[in-house]
C-alpha beads as a LAMMPS data file, in Angstrom:
LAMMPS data file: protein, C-alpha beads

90 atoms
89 bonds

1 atom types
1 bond types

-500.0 500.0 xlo xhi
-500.0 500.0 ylo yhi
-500.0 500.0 zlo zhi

Masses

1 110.0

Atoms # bond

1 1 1 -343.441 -482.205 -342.445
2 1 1 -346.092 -484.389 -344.298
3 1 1 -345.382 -484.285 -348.585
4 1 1 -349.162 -484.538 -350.651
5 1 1 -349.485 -488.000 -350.390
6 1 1 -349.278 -487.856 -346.650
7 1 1 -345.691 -489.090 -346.380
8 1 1 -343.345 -488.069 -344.032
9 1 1 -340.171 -485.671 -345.196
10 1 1 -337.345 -485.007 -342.997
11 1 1 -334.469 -482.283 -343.517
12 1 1 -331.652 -482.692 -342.219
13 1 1 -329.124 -479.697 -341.952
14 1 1 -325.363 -480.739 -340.853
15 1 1 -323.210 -477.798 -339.471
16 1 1 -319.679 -477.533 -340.938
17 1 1 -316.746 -477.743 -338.507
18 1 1 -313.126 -476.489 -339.288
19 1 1 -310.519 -478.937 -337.713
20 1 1 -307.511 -477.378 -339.223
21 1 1 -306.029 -475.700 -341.793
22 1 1 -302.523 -476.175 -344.056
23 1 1 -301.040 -472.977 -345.775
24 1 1 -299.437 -474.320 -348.896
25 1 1 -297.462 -471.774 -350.801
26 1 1 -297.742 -471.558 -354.066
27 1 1 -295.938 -467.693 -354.646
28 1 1 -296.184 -466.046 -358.362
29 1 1 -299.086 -468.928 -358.344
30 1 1 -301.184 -468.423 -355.248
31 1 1 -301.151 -470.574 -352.006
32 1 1 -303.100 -473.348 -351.644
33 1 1 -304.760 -474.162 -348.123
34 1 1 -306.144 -477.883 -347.252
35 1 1 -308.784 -477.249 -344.649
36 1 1 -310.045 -480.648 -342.882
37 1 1 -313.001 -481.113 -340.534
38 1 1 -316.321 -482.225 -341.555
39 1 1 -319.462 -481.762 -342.798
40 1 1 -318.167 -479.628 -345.880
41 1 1 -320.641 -481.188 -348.506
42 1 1 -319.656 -482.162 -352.207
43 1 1 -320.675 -479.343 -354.284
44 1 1 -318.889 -476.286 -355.079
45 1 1 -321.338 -474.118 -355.879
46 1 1 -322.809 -474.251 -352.351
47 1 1 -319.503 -473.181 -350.714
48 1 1 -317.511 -470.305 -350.845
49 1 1 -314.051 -469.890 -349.092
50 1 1 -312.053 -466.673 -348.819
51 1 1 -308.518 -466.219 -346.964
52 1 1 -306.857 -463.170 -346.031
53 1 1 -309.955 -461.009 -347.472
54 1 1 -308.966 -462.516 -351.303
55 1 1 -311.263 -465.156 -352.723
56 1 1 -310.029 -469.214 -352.592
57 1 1 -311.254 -470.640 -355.747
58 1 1 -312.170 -474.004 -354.683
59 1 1 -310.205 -476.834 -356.783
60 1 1 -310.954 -479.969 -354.941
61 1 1 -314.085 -480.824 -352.249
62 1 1 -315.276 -483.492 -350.089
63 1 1 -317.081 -483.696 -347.011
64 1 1 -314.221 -483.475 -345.427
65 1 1 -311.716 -482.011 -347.084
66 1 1 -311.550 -478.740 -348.922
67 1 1 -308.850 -477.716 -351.256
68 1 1 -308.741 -474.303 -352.610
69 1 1 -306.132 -471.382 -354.281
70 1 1 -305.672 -468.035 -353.169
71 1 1 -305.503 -465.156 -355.502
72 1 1 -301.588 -464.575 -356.226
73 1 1 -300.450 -461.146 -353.989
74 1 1 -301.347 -462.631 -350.943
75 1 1 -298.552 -462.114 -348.447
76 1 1 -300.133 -463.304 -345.307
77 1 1 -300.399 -466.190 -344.181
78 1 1 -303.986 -466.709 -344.910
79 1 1 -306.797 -467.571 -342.521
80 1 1 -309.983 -469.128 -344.081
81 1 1 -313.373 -468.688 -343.723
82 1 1 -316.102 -470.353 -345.039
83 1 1 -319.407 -469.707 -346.236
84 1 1 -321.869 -472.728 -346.201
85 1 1 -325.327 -471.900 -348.085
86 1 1 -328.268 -473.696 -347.949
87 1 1 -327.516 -474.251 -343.849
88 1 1 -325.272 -476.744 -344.803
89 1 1 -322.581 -477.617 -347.351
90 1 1 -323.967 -480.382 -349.474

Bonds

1 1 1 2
2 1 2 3
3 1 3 4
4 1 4 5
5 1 5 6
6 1 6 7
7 1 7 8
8 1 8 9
9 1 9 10
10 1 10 11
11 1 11 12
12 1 12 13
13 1 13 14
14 1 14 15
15 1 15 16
16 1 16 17
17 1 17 18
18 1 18 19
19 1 19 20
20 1 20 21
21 1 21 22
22 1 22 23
23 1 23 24
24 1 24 25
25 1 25 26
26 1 26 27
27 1 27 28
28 1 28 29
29 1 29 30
30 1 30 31
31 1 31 32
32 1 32 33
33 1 33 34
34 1 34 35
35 1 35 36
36 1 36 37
37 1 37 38
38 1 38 39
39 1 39 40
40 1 40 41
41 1 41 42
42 1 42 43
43 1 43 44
44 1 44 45
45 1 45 46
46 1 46 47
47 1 47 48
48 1 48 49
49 1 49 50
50 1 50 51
51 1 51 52
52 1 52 53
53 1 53 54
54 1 54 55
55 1 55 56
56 1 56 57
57 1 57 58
58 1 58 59
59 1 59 60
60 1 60 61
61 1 61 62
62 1 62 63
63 1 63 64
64 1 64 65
65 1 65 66
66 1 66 67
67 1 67 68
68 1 68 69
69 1 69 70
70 1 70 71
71 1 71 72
72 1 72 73
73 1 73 74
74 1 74 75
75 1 75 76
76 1 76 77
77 1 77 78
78 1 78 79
79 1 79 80
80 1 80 81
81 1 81 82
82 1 82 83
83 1 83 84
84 1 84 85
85 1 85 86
86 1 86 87
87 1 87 88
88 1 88 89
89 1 89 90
């Protein structure tokens, strides 16, 4: 892609990847899950997580790391999955 001035602009889109996930239990407090892999990003407001069909309110993030709470009531052991907009995390 070529900006006004005839420069060059590249986009680059990085696909997230899940290496594993830790189920911290919180109880009367929620659970916390660590999930570790790569390409997460740094913003919050361009990722959403959700575990067990309840929301996990995102508390810490790094491109590699993502910490997050689950909504107290939770029972299950929760599996995450994440939503990525923008095609990519950052």
């Amino acid at each position: 892609m070529l900006t006004a001035d005839g420069q060059s602009e590249y986009q680059f889109i990085l696909t997230p990847d899940i290496s594993d996930i830790d189920n911290h239990t919180g109880g009367e407090n929620g659970n916390l899950l660590k999930i570790t892999g790569s390409a997460f990003g740094s913003k919050k407001e361009n990722v959403s997580v959700s575990a067990g069909g309840l929301d996990c309110e995102i508390q810490e993030i790094s491109n590699t790391e993502i910490t997050c709470k689950v909504s107290p009531g939770s029972t299950d052991t929760p599996t995450a999955q994440g939503q990525f907009l923008k095609g990519q995390g950052a």
